[in-house]
Structures are given as C-alpha cells and as structure tokens.
C-alpha positions as CSV (number, residue, x, y, z in Angstrom):
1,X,207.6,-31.2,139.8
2,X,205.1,-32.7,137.4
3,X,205.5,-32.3,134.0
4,X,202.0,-31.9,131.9
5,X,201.6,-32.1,128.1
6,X,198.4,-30.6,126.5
7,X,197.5,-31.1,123.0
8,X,194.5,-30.1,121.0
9,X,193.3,-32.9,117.9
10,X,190.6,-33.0,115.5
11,X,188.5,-30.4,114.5
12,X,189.1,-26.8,115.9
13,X,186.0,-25.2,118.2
14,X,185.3,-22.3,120.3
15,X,186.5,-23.2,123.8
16,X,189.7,-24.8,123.1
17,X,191.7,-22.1,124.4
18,X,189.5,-21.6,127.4
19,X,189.9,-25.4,128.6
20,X,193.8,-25.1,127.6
21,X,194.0,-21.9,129.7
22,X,191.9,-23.8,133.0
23,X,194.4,-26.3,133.5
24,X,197.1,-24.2,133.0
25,X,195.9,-21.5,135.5
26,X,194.8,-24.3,138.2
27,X,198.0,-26.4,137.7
28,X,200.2,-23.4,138.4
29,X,197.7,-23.2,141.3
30,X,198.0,-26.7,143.1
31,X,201.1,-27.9,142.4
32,X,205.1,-26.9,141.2
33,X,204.3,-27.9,137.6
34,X,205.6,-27.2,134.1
35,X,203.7,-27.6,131.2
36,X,204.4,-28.6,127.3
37,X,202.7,-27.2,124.5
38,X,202.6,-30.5,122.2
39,X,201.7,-29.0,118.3
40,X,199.3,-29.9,116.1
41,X,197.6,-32.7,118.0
42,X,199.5,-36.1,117.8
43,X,201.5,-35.2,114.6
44,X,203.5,-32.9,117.3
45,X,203.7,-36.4,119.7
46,X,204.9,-38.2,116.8
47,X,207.3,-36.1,115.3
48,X,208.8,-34.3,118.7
49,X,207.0,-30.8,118.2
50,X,206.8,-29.3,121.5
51,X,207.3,-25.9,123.0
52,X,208.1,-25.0,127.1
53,X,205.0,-23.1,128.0
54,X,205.1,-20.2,130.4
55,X,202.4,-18.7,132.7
56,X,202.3,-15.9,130.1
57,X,201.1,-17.8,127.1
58,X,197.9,-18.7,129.1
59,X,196.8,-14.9,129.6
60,X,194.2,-13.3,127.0
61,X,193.4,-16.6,125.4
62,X,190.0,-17.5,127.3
63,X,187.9,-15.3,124.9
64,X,190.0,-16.6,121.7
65,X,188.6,-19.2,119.3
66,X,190.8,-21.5,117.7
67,X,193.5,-23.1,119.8
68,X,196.6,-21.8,120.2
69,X,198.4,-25.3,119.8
70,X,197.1,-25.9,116.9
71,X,195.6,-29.1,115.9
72,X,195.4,-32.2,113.0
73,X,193.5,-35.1,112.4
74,X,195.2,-38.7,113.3
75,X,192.5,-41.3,112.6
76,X,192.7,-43.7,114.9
77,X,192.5,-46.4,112.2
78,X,195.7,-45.4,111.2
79,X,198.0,-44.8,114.3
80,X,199.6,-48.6,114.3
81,X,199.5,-48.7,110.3
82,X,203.0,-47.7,109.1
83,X,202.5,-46.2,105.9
84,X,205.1,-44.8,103.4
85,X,206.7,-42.5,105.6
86,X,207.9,-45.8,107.6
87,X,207.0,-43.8,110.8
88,X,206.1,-46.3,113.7
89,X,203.6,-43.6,114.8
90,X,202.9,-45.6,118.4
91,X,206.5,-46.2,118.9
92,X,207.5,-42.6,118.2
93,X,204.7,-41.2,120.7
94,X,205.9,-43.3,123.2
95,X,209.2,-41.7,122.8
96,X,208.4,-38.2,123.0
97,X,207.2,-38.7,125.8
98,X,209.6,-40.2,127.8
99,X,212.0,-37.8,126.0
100,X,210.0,-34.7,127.5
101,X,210.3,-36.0,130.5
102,X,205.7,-36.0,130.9
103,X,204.5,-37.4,133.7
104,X,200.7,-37.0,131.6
105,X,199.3,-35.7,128.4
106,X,195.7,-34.1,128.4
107,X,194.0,-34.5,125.5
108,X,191.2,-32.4,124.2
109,X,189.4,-33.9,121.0
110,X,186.2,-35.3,119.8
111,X,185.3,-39.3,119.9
112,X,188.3,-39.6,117.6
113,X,191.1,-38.0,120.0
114,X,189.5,-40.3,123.0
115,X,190.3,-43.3,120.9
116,X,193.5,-42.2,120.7
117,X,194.1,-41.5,124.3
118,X,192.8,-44.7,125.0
119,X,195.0,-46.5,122.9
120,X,198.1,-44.3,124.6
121,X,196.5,-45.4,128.0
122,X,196.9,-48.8,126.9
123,X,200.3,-48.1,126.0
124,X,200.8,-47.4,129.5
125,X,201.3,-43.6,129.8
126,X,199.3,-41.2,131.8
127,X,196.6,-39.4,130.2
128,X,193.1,-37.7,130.5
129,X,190.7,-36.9,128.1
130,X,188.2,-33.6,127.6
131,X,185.9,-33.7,125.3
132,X,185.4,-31.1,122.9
133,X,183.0,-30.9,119.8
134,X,180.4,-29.0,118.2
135,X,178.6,-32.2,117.4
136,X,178.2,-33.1,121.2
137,X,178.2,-36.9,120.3
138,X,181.4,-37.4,122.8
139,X,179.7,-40.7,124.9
140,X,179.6,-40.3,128.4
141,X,179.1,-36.3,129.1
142,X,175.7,-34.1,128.9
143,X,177.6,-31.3,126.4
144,X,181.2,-30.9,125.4
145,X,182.2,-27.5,125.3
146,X,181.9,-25.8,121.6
147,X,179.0,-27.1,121.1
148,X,176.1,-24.3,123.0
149,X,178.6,-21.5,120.7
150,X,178.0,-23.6,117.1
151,X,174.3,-24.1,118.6
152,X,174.2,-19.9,118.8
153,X,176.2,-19.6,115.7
154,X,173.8,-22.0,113.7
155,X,170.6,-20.3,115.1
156,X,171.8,-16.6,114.2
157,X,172.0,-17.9,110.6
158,X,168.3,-20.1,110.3
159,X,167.1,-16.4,112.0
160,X,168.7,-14.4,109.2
161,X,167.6,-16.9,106.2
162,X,164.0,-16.3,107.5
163,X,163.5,-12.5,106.1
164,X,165.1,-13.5,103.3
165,X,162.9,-17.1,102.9
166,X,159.6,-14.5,103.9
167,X,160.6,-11.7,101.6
168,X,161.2,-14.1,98.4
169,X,157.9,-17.1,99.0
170,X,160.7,-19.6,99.5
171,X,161.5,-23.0,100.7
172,X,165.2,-22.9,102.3
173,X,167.4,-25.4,103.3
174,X,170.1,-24.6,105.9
175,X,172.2,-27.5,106.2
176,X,174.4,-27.9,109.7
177,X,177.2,-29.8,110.5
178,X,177.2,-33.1,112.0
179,X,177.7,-36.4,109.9
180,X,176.5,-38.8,112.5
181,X,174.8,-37.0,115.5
182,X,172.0,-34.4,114.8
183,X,172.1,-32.6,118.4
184,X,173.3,-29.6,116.4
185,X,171.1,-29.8,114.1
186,X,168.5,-30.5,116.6
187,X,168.7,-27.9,119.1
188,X,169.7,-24.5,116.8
189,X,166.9,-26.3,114.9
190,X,164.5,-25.3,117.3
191,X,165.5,-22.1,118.2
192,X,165.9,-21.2,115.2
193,X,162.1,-22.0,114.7
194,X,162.4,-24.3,111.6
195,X,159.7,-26.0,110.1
196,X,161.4,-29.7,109.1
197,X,164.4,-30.8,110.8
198,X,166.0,-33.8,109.4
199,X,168.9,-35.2,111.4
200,X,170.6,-39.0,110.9
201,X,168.9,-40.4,113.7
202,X,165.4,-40.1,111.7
203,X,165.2,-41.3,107.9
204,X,163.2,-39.1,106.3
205,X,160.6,-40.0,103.7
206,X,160.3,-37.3,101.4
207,X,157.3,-37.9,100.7
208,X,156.1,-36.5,104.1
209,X,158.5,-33.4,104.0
210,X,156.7,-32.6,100.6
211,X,153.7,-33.2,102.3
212,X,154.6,-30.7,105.5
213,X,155.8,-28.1,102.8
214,X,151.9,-28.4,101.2
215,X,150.0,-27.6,104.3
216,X,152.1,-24.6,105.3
217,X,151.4,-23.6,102.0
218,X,147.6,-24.3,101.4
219,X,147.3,-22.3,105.2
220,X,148.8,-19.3,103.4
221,X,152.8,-19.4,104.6
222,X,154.3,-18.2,102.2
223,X,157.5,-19.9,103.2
224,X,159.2,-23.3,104.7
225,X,162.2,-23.3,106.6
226,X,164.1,-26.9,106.4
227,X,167.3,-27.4,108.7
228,X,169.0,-30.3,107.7
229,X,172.1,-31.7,108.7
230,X,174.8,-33.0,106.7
231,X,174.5,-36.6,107.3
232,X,170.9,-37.1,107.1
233,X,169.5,-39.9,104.9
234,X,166.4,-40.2,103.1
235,X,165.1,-44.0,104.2
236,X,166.1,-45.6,100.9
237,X,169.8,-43.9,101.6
238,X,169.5,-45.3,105.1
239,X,168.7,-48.7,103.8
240,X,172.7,-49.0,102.1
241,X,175.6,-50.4,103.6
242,X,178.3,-47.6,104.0
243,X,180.1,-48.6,100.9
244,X,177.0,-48.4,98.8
245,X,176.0,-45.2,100.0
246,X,179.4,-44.0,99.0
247,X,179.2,-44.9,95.5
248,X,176.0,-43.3,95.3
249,X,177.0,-40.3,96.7
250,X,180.2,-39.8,94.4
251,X,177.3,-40.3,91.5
252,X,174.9,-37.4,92.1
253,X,175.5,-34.1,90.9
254,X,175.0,-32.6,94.2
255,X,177.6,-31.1,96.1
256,X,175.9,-31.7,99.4
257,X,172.8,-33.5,100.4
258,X,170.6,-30.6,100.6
259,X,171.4,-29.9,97.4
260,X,169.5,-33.4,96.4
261,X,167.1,-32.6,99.1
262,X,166.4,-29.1,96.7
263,X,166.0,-30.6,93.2
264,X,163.4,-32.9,94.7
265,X,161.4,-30.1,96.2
266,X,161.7,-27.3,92.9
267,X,160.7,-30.1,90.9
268,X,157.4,-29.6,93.0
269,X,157.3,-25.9,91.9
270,X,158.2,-25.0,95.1
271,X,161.5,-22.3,94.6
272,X,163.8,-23.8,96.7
273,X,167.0,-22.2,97.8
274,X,170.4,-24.3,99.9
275,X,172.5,-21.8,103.0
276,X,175.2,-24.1,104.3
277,X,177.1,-22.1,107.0
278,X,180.0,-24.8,107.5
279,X,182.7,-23.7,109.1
280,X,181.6,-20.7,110.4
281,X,179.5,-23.0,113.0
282,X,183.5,-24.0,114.6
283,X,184.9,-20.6,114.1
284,X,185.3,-17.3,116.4
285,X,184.9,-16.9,120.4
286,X,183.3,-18.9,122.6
287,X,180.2,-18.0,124.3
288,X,180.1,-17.3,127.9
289,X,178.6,-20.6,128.5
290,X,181.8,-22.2,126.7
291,X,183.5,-20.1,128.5
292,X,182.6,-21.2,131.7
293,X,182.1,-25.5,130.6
294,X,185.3,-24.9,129.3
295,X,186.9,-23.6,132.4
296,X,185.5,-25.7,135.1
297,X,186.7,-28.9,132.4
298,X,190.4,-27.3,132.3
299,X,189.9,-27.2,136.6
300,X,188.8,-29.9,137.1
301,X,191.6,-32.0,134.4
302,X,194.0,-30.3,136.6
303,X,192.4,-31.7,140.0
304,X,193.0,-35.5,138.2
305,X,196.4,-34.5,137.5
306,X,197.1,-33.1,141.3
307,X,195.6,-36.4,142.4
308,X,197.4,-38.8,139.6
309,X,193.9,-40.1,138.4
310,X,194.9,-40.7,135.1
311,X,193.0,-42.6,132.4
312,X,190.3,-40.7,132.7
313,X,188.0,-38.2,130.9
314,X,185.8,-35.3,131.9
315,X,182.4,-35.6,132.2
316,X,179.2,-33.6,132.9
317,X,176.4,-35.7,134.1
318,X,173.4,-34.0,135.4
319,X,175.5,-30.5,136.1
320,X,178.3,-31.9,137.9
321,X,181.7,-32.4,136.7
322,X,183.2,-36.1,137.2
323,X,185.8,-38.2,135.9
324,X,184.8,-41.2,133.6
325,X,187.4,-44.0,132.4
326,X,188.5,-43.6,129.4
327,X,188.2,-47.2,128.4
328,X,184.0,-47.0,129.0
329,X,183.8,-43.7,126.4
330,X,186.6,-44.6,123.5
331,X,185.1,-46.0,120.6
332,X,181.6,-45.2,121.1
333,X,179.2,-42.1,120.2
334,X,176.2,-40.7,121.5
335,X,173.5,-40.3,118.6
336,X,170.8,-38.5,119.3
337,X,167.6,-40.9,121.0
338,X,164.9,-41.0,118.6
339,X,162.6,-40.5,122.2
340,X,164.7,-37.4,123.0
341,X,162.9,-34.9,125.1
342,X,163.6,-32.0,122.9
343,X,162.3,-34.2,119.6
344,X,159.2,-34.6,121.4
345,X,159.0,-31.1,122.6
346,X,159.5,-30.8,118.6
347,X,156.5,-32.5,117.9
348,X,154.1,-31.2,120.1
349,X,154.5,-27.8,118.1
350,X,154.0,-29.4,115.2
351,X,158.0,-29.3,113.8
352,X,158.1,-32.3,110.8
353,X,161.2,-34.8,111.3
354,X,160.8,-35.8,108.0
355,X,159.1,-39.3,109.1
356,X,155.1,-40.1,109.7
357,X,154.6,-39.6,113.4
C-alpha cells in the first residue's frame, strides 16, 4: 500500500485538476494505493491540513479550472526563515509527513514550487515535481500545462481589442502576464496578429516602437496593436539593478507599465488606449490540449511513483514525456532566447520587438 500526497502551490491555472485527476486515476490503476489531498499548497504540509481522498473526488474534475486542493504561495526564500509565528516551517513539513504516514508528495507548481520540492528532496523525503504555469518558464520541459489555454485566452482578447482599436483610429496596448518570461506574451502575440510585441527578453527603445507606430500610420492603418507584457523594460529600465528599478517603479504614477508605455505614445498625438486581461489569462477550463499535457503528466507521475523514481520532475522534451532530476531544474528559469524560432518567424513579417533589428 503506498501512500501518495498531492498538493497544488503558486498560482492557480487551467489544468491543475486534470494533472491531479491523472495520477489519481492511474495510481488506482497500477498499484493498492491511497491518496492525501494536502490543502493549500505547503501551508497544508506545514500546518497538518489534509483530507483522505477517495476514487470519487477525482470524477468530473478534468474539465474544471482551478484546483480542487486549493493552493498558496510559499516563497522559497522564506521556508527556513522562522518569522513571528515561530513556525519551523521545514521541521513541521517533515512532520506531516511522517505523521500521514506518505511514502511521496507530488508537487504541481511553477519554478517556485520545484524549489521547494527540491529542498524537501534534500530533506530526504520522496517527491516529484510537475510543472505547471501559464508563463511556461519551468526549465527543463518544452510547455507546462496551462500555458497553450492562457495562450488561447490571451489571443481571444488582442482579437477582440482589434474592432474596437479599427473602429476608434487607435493605438492599444494589451498587456499579458509574465514578469520574467515573455513566451506568453510571445506566442498569443502572434496569433493574435499584433503589431509590437515587447517581452523582457528584448529592451525596447521607444524610440523605435514610435517609429513602427509612424509607418503604419503614414501607409494609411488606421490603427497599431502593441502586446506587451508585464515585465518588459524599456533599455534605460533594463540598465537598473533590481532595487533601483523598484524605487522607480513605486514613483511613477502608472499603475502598470503599459500605462507609462501610453503616456509616452499620446504625448505623440497618437490616442492611445491600455486592455490588461490579468487574471482572466489563469482562469476557467482547460483546453483540450491542457487536457491532454495534463493527463499524460498526471500518468506518467504515477509510473515514477509505481517504480519509486522519486526526485524527479516531469518533462516534455521533443513530444515525449520523461523524468528529469529535480536538482538539474530547481532554481533556474527558462527565458525566452532572443534567437527563438517563433521571434524570427516574428520578424520576417515584419512584427517590431521594440529594438532596431
């Protein structure tokens, strides 16, 4: 009888429930197992929240977004500070689990949640990873599941801004999640048939966006469509160490850098107008290609657990599924290359990234 803890931590995303409901379904498949529900991510590991799942809880949940467990953010920074509270957040993980009697915890999370798997690993209990984000940045994989559903999500809203950019001569500025990776950004980007994309990879001089935004003027467009995501720097911006950059920030009167992005081009006497669809871009059900990611992630999890290969995370590399240690993923991201294929596909149909290639 194994005993398998799943918890969901960081931000929420369409999938979640799918890849909870694949392990479930193929653990009950290959081996006498039971599984624990651990709540709201490692704040349930820390403070003993856990419920006895039954075979039952994982029916109807593939097509629900959200997760079911619940989740919370646990910086990683933070899990062997004791703060206030006097919580020894380590020690009290530790605990739980030997108190539930696990014999593994699967984790799904972004780069964050690996860290902290990692660090459990190193604690010596079992664990594996899957890797879940909308901001695909997870090192080590191809995609993480939720990310093709924000992709759709983000590319239904740059289609919808563009009647509305058309009917009115306007610039607009649809501004997409992801602080440090712009494959979001990137890719609904492009379907969404923008004219500037600016991501963090890529600077931008805003010079040459005001620059793009004249030509498809003087040609007769009567309208520009910018998607920009939410941690993209203009080069001066790019040039300050984090600490300045957050000073500077907490001095403009912006609530969001595309709001900056805006002044600067309506001071041109271009009308200029800011859509930022936030949270919508994590929200609601997973597309069938989620659907699916998630589900053969959730299988194959379950095959690790059958086979006690633990410290490990999921992967897709080149379309297949694989198992890569945690150890070579925690800690580090995957930012878009400034030589990606799709940013040269970009270019070649004459999309601006905001720099002077």
């Amino acid at each position: 009888m194994k005993r398998i803890g799943i918890l969901t931590s960081g931000g929420d995303c369409p999938g979640l429930n799918a890849t909870i409901r694949g392990v479930a379904k193929a653990s009950y498949g290959m081996m006498d197992c039971e599984i624990v529900g651990i709540l709201d991510g490692f704040q349930g590991l820390i403070n003993d929240q856990t419920i006895e799942m039954k075979p039952k809880d994982f029916s109807g949940i593939l097509t629900r977004g959200g997760t079911i467990l619940g989740t919370h953010r646990t910086p990683f920074k933070k899990m062997r500070k004791i703060e206030e509270d006097g919580i020894d957040k380590v020690k009290n993980m530790i605990e739980t689990y030997h108190k539930r009697n696990l014999d593994c915890i699967v984790c799904l999370g972004g780069a964050g949640t690996h860290k902290n798997a990692n660090l459990l690993r190193e604690e010596g209990l079992n664990v594996i990873g899957l890797p879940k984000t909308i901001d695909n940045d997870i090192y080590g994989t191809d995609i993480t599941f939720g990310f093709h559903t924000a992709v759709d999500i983000a590319t239904e809203v740059i289609d919808r801004i563009h009647t509305t950019a058309d009917s009115h001569d306007r610039v607009m500025i649809i501004e997409i999640m992801g602080n440090k990776a712009g494959w979001l950004t990137l890719y609904s980007g492009v379907a969404g048939g923008a004219d500037v994309i600016l991501i963090p990879e890529i600077p931008y001089d805003e010079e040459v966006v005001l620059e793009a935004l004249r030509k498809r003027h003087s040609k007769g467009k009567n309208f520009s469509i910018i998607v920009m995501a939410e941690g993209a720097k203009s080069i001066e911006e790019a040039k300050m160490s984090k600490k300045e950059y957050k000073e500077y920030r907490e001095k403009l009167p912006f609530p969001a850098v595309s709001y900056r992005l805006a002044d600067v081009i309506n001071k041109t006497g271009l009308e200029t107008r800011v859509t930022i669809p936030g949270h919508q871009q994590r929200g609601g059900s997973p597309t069938a290609y989620d659907r699916v990611i998630a589900t053969k992630f959730g299988v194959y999890a379950a095959k690790l657990i059958r086979d006690e290969q633990f410290g490990m995370t999921v992967s897709l590399k080149c379309d297949s599924v694989v198992a890569t240690p945690l150890s070579e993923v925690a800690g580090l991201s995957k930012p878009v290359p400034i030589d990606n294929n799709l940013i040269k596909t970009g270019r070649l149909i004459g999309l601006n990234f905001g720099d002077d290639l």
